[in-house]
Every structure is written in structure tokens, then in C-alpha cells.
C-alpha positions in Angstrom: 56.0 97.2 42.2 57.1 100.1 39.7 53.8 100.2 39.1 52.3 100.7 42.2 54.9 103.0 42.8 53.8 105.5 39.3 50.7 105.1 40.4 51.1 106.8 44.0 53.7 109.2 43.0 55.2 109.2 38.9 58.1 111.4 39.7 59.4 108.6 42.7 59.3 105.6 39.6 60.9 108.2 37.4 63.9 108.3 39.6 64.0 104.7 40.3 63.6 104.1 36.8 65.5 106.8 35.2 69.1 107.3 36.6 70.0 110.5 34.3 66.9 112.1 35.6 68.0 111.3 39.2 71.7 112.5 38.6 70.3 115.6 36.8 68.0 116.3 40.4 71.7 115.7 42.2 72.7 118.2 40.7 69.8 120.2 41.1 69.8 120.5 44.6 73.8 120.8 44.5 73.9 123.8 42.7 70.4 125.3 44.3 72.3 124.4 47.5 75.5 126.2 47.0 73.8 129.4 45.9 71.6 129.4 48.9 75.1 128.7 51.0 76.9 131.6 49.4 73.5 134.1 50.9 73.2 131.9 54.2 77.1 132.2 55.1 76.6 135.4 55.0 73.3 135.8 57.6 74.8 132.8 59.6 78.2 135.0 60.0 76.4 138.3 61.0 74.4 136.4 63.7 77.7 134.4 64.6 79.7 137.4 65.9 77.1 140.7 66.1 74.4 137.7 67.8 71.8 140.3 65.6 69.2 138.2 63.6 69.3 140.3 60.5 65.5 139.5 59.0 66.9 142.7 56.2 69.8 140.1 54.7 66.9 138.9 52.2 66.7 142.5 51.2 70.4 142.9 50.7 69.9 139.7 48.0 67.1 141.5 46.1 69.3 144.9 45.9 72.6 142.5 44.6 69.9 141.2 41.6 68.8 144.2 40.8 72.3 145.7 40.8 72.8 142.7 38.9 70.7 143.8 36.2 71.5 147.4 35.9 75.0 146.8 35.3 75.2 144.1 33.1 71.9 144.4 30.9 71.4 148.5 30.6 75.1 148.8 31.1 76.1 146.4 29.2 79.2 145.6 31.6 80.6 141.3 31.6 78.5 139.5 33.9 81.3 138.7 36.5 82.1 142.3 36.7 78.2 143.0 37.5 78.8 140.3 40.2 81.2 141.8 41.9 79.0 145.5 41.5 76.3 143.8 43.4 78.7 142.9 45.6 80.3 146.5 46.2 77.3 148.1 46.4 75.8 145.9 48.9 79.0 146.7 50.9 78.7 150.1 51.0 74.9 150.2 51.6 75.9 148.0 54.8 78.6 150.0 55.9 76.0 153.0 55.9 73.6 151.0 57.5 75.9 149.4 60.4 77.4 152.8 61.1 73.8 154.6 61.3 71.3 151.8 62.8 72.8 148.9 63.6 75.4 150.1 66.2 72.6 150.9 68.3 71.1 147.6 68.5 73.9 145.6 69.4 73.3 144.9 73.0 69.1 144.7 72.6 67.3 142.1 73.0 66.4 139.6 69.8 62.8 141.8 69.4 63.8 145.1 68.8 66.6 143.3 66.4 63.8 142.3 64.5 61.7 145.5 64.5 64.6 147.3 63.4 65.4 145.2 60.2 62.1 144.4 59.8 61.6 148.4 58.7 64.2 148.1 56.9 63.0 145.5 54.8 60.0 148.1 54.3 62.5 150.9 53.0 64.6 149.2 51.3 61.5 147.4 49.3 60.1 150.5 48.5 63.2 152.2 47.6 63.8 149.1 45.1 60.0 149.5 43.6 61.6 153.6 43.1 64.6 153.1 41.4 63.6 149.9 39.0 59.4 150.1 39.3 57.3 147.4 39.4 58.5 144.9 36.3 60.2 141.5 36.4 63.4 141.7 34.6 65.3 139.5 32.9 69.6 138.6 33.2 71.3 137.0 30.6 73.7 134.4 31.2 77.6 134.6 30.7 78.4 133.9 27.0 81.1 131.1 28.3 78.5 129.3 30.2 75.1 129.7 28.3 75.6 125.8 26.9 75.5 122.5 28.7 78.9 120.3 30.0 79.3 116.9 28.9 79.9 115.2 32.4 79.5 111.6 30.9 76.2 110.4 32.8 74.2 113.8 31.1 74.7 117.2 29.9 74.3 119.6 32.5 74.2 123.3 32.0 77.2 124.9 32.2 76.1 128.0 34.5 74.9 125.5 37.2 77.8 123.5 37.5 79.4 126.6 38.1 77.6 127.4 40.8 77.9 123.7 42.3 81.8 124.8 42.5 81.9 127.9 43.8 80.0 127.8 46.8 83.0 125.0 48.2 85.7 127.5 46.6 83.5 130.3 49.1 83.6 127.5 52.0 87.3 127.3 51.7 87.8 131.1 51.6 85.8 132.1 54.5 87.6 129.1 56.4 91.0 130.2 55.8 90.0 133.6 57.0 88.9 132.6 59.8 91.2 130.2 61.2 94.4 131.2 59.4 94.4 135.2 59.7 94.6 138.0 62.4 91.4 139.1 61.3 89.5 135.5 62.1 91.6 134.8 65.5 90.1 138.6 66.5 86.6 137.8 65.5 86.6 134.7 67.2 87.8 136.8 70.2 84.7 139.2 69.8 82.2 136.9 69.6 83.7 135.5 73.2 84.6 138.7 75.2 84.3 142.2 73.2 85.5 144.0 76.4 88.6 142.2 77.4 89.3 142.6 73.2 88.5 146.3 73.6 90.7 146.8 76.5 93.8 144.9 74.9 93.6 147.7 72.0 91.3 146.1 69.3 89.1 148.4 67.4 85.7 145.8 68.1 83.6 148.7 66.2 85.9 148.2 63.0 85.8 144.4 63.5 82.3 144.0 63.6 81.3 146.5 60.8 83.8 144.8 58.8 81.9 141.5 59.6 78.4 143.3 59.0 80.2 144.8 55.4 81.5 140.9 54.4 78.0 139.5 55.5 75.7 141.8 53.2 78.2 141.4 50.1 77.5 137.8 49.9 74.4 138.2 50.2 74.9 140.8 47.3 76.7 138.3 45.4 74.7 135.7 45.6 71.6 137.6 44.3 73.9 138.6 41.8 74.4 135.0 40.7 70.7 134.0 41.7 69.8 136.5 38.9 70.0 134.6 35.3 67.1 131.9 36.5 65.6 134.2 39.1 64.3 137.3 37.8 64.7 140.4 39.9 61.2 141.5 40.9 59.6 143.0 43.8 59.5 140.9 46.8 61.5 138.0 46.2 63.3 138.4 49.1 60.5 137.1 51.1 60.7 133.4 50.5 64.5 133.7 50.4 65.0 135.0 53.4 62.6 132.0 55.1 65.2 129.6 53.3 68.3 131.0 54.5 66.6 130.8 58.0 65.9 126.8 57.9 69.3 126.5 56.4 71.4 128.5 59.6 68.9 127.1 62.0 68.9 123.3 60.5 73.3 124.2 60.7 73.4 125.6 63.3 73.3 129.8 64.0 77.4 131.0 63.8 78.5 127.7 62.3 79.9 128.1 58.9 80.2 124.7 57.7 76.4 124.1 60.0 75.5 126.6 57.1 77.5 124.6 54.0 75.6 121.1 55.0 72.4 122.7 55.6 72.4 124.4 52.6 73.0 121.4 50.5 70.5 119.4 52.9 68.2 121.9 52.2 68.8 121.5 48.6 68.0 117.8 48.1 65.0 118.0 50.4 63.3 120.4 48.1 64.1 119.1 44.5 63.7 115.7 45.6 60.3 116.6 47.6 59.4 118.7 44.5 60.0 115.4 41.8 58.1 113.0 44.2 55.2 115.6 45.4 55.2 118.2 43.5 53.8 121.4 44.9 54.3 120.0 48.6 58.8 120.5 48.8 58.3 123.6 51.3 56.2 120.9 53.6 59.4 118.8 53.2 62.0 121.1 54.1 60.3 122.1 57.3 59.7 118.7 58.3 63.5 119.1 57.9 63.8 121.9 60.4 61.3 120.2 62.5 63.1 117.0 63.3 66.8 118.7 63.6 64.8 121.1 66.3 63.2 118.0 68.2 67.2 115.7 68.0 69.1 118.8 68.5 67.4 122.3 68.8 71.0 123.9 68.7 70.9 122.6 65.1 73.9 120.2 63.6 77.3 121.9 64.4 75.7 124.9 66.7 76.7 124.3 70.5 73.9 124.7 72.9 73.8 127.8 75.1 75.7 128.5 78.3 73.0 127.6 80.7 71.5 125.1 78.5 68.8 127.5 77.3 
């Protein structure tokens, strides 16, 4: 059977037949997973409350790796403290951008949305090629976690394992700020009825650039962490952005844990898919998006439409 089995496809016997290589692939899709959650969160929490489908929060993940790089490589500033560069400047560059553009968008319809941060995709790519040109550039990895962690099945690299950590530690957080502060309990009122909010004294314009602001630095941050083993270069926001779309639509758009499970769905679809037919795992994780669209085109934690549209 094992035979038949290498014979149709040599990674699928490898797994059977090779338990460290199918617990290394776990992780694998874990810690691809949780990195893609950390940048989804953040388009799945813009669309949640502003309903604006941001097509520009790729872009905002290319600008953190870039950032990334200047800091901590020409600068020569500790990694973490490039992370959370990438993560300021992506706030401030959405603050400008929210108070300048996106204000004026909030009650369009879904199509001049797109247009919108569709052209600013276009600016904000040729502003990158500007500032850092045309290379591919390289990010080192923290000194603590260049090596590989003993976890008793395999050694797994350090950096990963990280990132298979904090993207639960980022679940939590955004959780308890939404369900435990003032600041959650009035989003949650915004996203159900801005005007009564409005007339009961809230600043709604302060609530939703904040959320806008929070949005773009994780998606900051997460380019920032994307970085060591995916080198800034122009246009590699294109097939991220496409990813974090399957991942809030298989979720669920505005549903933060929809975004957590769909990430890490997403995750084992694609490393698996890319061990057992390799050069095919995109087919895989849109077959994915396919059958959560036909079971539940709200996706697994969204709630349908009032209406039922």
C-alpha cells in the first residue's frame, strides 16, 4: 500500500511514514498560520466596524517589512525594537490616510471602497520602489532565536515557534479589548448604530480612526515579523493580500476568532497541499474557500446579513 501510495504522491508516504517530518509540517502551518492571523485580524477588524474592504492592508504589510529592514539592518536597531517601528510607522501612515481618504468613503458603496484602496495600493507601491528601489533585501534573525528548540519529537527553529506563540498571545489581547474595556463595548456599539452612539456623546470619528490606526499596525507588525524568511521586495503584497482574503472570508468578515481558525485552517491546507502536491497548495486552499462559501457563504463564525442577503 505504501507503495502505491509513493508512487502517486512521495510526499503523502513521507508523512505516513515519517512522523518527525509530519510534526515538523504541524508546525509549519502553525506558525505560517499565526503570522497570517496577526495581518488578517487586522483587515478582518477594519472591515468588522468601518464595513470598508481595505484591498491597501497588503500594502501596509510590505511598508512594515521594509520598515523592518531599514531599522534593524542599515540602522542597526534590536529586531523587536524594528518590530514595533514597523508597527508605529504603519500607524501614523494610517492615521494620515483615514483622516485624508478614508473618511470620505465610509458610507459608499463596496466599489468605490475598492477603487479607492486600490490607487492606493498603486502609490504606495511606487513610493516603496522610491524610497528602497527595486532590490530584494535580506532581515536577519534575532540573535536569541537564530537556533532550533529541542521540543522532544524534533528540533524546530526557534524563530518559528515564536511566532506559533504569539499570534494566541495577539488573540487574547485583542479579545480582552474588546470585551473587557470601554473602548471594545463602544466599538461594538458603532458597528450597530453610529448615530444613536453619536448622539449619546461618543466621538464615532476618534473611534473608528483608532480602529483604522490598530488595523494597519498589525498589519505593520506582521510584515515586520514576516521579514527574516520573506524578503522585502516589490510586490509581495499581492499574493498576501489574496491570503488574508480567504482567511476573513473562510472566518468569517468581523469575526476575530472566524480570523484565528481560518488562519490556522489556511495554514495546514497549504503546507500539507504543498508536501502531498507540490506546486498545486493555492488550488487547495481555494477549494477551502470554495466549500465554506457553498456550507455557509457567511463563512464559520460570521452571521448572515439582516435580510439574508
Amino acid at each position: 500500500m505504501i507503495d502505491l501510495i509513493r508512487d502517486l504522491s512521495p510526499g503523502l508516504a513521507t508523512l505516513l511514514t515519517n512522523p518527525q517530518f509530519a510534526f515538523i509540517q504541524l508546525m509549519n502551518s502553525i506558525s505560517q498560520g499565526m503570522n497570517l492571523f496577526i495581518i488578517a485580524a487586522g483587515l478582518s477588524l477594519i472591515f468588522g466596524v468601518l464595513k470598508v474592504i481595505n484591498f491597501a492592508h497588503g500594502v501596509f504589510y510590505m511598508f512594515g517589512a521594509y520598515v523592518m529592514y531599514s531599522v534593524s539592518q542599515e540602522f542597526g536597531a534590536p529586531f523587536w525594537l524594528g518590530a514595533l517601528a514597523a508597527a508605529g510607522a504603519l500607524g501614523l501612515i494610517a492615521l494620515l490616510i483615514e483622516r485624508t481618504l478614508f473618511r470620505q468613503i465610509y458610507e459608499a458603496e463596496h466599489l468605490m471602497q475598492l477603487l479607492l484602496t486600490f490607487a492606493i495600493v498603486l502609490i504606495m507601491g511606487d513610493v516603496a520602489k522610491i524610497i528602497w528601489g527595486t532590490d530584494q533585501y535580506s532581515v536577519s534573525y534575532p540573535a536569541s532565536m537564530s537556533g532550533a528548540t529541542d521540543l522532544g519529537v524534533t528540533f524546530y527553529p526557534t524563530y518559528r515557534l515564536m511566532l506559533c506563540l504569539i499570534g494566541p498571545v495577539i488573540l487574547i489581547l485583542l479579545y480582552w479589548f474588546a470585551e473587557r474595556t470601554r473602548w471594545g463595548r463602544m466599538t461594538r456599539a458603532a458597528t450597530q448604530d453610529r448615530e444613536m452612539l453619536a448622539a449619546l456623546g461618543v466621538n464615532v470619528p476618534v473611534i473608528y480612526t483608532s480602529v483604522f490606526v490598530i488595523g494597519s499596525m498589525l498589519a505593520g507588525f506582521g510584515g515586520a515579523l514576516a521579514s527574516p524568511f520573506s524578503s522585502p521586495v516589490p510586490g509581495m503584497d499581492a499574493t498576501l493580500i489574496v491570503d488574508c482574503f480567504v482567511i476573513v472570508i473562510v472566518g468569517g468578515l468581523g469575526s476575530l476568532w472566524g480570523s484565528f481558525v481560518g488562519a490556522l485552517l489556511y495554514g495546514l491546507v497549504f503546507n500539507f497541499g504543498s508536501v502531498i502536491f507540490p506546486n498545486a497548495q493555492d488550488i487547495f486552499a481555494f477549494m477551502l474557500l470554495l466549500i465554506v462559501l457553498l456550507i455557509r457563504p457567511w463563512g464559520l463564525f460570521g452571521k448572515p446579513e439582516a435580510g439574508g442577503h
